[in-house]
C-alpha positions in Angstrom: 29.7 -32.7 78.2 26.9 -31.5 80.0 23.0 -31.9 79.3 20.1 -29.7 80.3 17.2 -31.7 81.3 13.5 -30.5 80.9 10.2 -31.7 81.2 6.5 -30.2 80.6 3.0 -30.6 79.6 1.5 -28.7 76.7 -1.1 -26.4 78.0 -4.4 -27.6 76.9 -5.5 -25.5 73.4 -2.2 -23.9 73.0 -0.7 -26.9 71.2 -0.5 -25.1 67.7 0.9 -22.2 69.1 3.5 -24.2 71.3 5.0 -25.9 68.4 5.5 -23.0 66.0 7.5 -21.4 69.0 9.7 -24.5 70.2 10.4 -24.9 66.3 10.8 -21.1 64.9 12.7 -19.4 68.5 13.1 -22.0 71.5 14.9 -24.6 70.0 17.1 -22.0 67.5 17.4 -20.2 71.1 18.9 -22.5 72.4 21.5 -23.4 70.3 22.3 -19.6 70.1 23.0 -19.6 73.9 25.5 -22.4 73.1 23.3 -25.4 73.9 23.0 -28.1 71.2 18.6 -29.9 71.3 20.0 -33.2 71.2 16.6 -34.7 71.6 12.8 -34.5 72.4 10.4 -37.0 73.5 6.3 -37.0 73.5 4.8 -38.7 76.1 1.6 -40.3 74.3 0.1 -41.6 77.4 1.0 -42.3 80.9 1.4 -40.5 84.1 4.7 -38.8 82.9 5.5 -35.3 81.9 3.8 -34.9 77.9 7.3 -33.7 76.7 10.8 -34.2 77.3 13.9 -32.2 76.2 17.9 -32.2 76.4 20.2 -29.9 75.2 24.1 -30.4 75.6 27.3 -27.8 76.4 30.7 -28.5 76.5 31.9 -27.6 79.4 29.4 -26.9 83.0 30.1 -23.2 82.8 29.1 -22.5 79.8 25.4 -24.0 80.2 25.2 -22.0 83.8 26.3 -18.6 81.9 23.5 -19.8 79.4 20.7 -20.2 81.6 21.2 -16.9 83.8 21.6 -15.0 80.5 18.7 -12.3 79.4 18.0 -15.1 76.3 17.1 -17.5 78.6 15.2 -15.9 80.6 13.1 -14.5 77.4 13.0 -17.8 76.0 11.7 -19.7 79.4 9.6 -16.7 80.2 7.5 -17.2 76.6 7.6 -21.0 76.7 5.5 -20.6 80.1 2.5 -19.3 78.7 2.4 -22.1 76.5 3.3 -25.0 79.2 2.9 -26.1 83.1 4.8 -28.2 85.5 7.8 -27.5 83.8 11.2 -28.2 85.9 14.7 -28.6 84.8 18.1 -30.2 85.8 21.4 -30.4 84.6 23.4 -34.1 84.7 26.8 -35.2 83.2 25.7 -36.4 79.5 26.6 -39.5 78.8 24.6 -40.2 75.5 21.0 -42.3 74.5 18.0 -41.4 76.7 18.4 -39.8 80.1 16.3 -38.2 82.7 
């Protein structure tokens, strides 16, 4: 298995906004594309990105065909206007937290 790391902060005022699109199309986007959410975090306070996200595929290939597919690139491209410093990485899942 294989996770996709990402990390973010909400754009100020866009919160409402943010969270009807990561509910109703990113995180249903996501799965479509073959990668299961298996879990997001809110950073309450603390110099630390104000959200992090994993999603995991079975095998390596299948997330890289994922994230240079036309979906992806919609998805990421609309999540942007609603977030900044976002960055991404892909590790070996090995279950519980990761970064």
């Amino acid at each position: 298995m294989f996770k996709l790391l990402m990390s973010w902060n909400i754009r100020p005022g866009y919160e409402d906004e943010y969270f009807e699109f990561v509910v109703r199309e990113f995180g249903p986007g996501l799965a479509k594309l073959g990668v299961r959410p298996t879990d997001a975090w809110y950073t309450a306070y603390g110099d630390h990105p104000q959200i992090l996200t994993g999603g995991v595929a079975e095998e390596l290939e299948s997330l890289q065909r994922a994230l240079v597919s036309d979906e992806w690139r919609r998805l990421k491209e609309k999540l942007l206007t609603y977030v900044t410093d976002y960055s991404q990485k892909i590790i070996r899942a090995s279950g519980g937290f990761q970064l």
